[in-house]
ZALORO-591495 format. One line per 4 residues: number of its first residue (from 1); for each residue x negated, y, z negated of C-alpha. Coordinates in pm, 1 decimal, padded with zeros to 6 digits. Example, Ala and Ser with C-alpha at 12.3 -4.5 7.8 and 13.67 -1.06 7.14 Angstrom:
2
1> -01230.0,-00450.0,-00780.0  -01367.0,-00106.0,-00714.0 .
This chain:
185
1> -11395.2,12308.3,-14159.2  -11016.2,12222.1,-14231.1  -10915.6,11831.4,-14414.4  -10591.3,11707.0,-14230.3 .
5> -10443.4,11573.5,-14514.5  -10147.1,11455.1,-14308.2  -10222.4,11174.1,-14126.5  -10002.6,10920.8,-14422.4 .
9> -09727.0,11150.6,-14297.1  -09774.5,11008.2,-13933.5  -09823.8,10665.1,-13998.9  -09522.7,10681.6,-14251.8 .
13> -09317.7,10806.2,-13941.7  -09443.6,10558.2,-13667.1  -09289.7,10276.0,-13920.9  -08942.3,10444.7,-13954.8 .
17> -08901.6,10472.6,-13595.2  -08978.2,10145.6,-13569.7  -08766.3,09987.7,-13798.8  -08499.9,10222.9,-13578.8 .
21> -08608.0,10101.5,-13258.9  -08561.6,09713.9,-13399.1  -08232.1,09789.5,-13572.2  -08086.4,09921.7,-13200.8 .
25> -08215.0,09637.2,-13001.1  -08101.2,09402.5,-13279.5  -07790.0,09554.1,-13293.0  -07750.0,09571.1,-12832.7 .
29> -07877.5,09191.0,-12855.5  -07599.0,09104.6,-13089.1  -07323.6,09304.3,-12910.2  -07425.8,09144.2,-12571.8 .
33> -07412.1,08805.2,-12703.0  -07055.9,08884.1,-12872.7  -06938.8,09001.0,-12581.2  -07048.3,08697.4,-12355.1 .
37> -06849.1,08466.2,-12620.0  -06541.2,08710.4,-12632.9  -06511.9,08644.1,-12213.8  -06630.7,08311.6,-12187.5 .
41> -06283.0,08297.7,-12435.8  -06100.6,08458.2,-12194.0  -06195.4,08314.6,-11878.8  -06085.7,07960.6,-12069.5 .
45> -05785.2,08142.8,-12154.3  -05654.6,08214.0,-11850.7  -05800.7,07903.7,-11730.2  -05630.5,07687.2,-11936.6 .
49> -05292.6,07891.8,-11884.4  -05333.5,07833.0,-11459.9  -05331.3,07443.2,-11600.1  -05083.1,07453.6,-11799.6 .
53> -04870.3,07674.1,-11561.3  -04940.0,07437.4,-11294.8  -04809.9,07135.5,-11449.2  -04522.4,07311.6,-11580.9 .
57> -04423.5,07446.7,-11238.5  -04476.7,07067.8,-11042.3  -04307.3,06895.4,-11296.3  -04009.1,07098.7,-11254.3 .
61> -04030.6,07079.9,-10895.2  -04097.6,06694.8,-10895.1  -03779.9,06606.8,-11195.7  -03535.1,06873.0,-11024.3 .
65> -03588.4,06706.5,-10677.8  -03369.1,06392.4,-10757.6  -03166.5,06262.8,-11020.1  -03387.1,05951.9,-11044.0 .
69> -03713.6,06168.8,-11119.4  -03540.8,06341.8,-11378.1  -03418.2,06041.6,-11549.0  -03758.1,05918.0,-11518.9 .
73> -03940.5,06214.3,-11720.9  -03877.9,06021.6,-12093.6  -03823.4,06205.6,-12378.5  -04170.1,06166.8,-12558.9 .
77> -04070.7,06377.2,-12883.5  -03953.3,06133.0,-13057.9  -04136.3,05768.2,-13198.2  -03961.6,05553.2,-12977.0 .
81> -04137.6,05661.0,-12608.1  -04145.5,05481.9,-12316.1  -04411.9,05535.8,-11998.4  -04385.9,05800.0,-11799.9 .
85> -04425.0,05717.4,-11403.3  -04653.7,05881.4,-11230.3  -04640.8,06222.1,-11156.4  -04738.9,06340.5,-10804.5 .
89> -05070.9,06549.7,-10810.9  -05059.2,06607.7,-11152.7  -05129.9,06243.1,-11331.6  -05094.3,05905.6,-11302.8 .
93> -04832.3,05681.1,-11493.3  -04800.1,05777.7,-11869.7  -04790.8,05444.2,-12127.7  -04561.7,05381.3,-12389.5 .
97> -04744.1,05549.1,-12653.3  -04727.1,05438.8,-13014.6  -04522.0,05617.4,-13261.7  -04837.7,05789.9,-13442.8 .
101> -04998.0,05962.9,-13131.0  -04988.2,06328.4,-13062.0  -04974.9,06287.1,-12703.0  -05267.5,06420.1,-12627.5 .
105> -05401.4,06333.2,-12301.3  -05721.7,06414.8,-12061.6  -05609.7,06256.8,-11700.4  -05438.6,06524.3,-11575.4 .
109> -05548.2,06588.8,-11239.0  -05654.7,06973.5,-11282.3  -05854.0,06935.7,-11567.3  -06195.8,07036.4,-11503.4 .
113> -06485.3,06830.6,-11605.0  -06807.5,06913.7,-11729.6  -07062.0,06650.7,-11680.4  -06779.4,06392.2,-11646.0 .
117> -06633.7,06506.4,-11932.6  -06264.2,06668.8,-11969.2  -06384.9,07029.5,-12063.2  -05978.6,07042.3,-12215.2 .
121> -05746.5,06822.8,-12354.9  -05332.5,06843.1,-12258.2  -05036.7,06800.9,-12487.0  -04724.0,06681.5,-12243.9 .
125> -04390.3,06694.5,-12480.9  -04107.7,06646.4,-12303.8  -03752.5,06720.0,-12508.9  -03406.2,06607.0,-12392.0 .
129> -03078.9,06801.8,-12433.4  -02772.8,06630.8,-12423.7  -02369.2,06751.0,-12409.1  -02228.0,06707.4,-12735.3 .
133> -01925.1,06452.5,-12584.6  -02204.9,06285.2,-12389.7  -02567.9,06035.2,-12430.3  -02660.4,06177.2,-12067.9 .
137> -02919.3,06446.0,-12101.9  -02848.4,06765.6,-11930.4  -03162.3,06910.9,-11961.9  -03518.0,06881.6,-12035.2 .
141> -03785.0,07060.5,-12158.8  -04120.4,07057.7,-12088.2  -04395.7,07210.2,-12330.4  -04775.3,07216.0,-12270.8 .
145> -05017.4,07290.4,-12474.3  -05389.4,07314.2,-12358.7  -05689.8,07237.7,-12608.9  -06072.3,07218.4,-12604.2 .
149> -06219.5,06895.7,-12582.9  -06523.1,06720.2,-12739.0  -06724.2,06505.0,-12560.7  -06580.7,06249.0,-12597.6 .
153> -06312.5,06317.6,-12478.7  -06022.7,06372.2,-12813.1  -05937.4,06705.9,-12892.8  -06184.0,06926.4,-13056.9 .
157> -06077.4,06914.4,-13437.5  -06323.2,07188.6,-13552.9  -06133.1,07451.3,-13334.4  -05841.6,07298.7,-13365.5 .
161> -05725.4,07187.1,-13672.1  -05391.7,06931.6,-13623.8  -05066.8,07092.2,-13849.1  -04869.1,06932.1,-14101.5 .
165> -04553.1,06707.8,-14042.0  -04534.6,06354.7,-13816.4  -04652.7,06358.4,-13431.8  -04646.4,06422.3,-13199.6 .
169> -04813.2,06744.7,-13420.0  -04899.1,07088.5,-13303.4  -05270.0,07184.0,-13355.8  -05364.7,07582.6,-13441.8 .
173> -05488.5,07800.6,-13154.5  -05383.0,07661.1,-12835.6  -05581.8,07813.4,-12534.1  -05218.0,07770.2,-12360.3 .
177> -04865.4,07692.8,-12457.9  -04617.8,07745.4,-12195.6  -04242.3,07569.0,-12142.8  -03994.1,07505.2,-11916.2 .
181> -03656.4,07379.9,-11857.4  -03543.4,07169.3,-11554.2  -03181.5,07093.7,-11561.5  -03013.5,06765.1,-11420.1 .
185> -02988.6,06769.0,-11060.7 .
């Protein structure tokens, strides 16, 4: 009669292969889940850039249709803004802000909401160029920038963290920055 003296040898290689087997599904549960974050990124990406695109592209259209919208889109670059007016289906009227605000704002019209909540928050700068012999600006332009929000509404500070200098201040990774000029009618 022959002794199998193997059978440590078997249960020694049932363990390996399933340490293996764990490490692999580990490892496909891990790379699923990274790549469901990396898109969900994207998708807000490109989300956030159809916003901002969209307000760039109406505001343009609404300030170059008269002389009197243009001179109504305020320089709000500087500490001394006034309101806005409303801006046909993108916002209602913008206040006089005070000088320490980063203009930072969450009515926009195309903002999506989650629960009631703005799921991003807008930064609306609008710069004035002027002719050197002249006070009349000649130009404008308009820079978005698109954030995530928190629930409450502000911007979200731990993926965004605000920059240095006075506001209105740029925070890091904007989902969307786009600009555009619109010149005096």
């Amino acid at each position: 009669m022959k002794i199998n003296t193997e059978k440590g040898q078997s249960l020694i290689g049932v363990t390996i292969f399933t340490i293996i087997l764990m490490i692999l599904v580990l490892g496909l549960t891990g790379a699923t889940i990274w790549s469901y974050a990396l898109n969900k990124r994207a998708r807000d990406r490109a989300e956030a850039q159809d916003i901002a695109k969209n307000i760039i592209e109406t505001v343009k259209i609404w300030a170059g249709s008269s002389e009197a919208n243009f001179d109504a889109l305020i320089e709000n670059e500087v500490n001394e803004t006034r309101a806005i007016p409303a801006i046909p289906t993108i916002r209602p009227a913008i206040p006089a802000d005070p000088p320490d605000n980063d203009r930072l704002y969450t009515d926009f019209y195309n903002i999506p909401k989650i629960n009631g909540v703005p799921k991003y928050v807008v930064q609306f700068l609008v710069k004035d160029y002027k002719s050197p012999d002249s006070s009349v600006a000649i130009l404008k332009r308009i820079t978005v920038r698109v954030y995530y929000a928190k629930n409450n509404g502000k911007i979200n500070t731990n993926l965004h963290k605000p920059g240095p200098g006075a506001p209105p201040k740029r925070y890091e990774n904007p989902l969307a920055e786009l600009a555009g000029v619109v010149t005096r009618p």
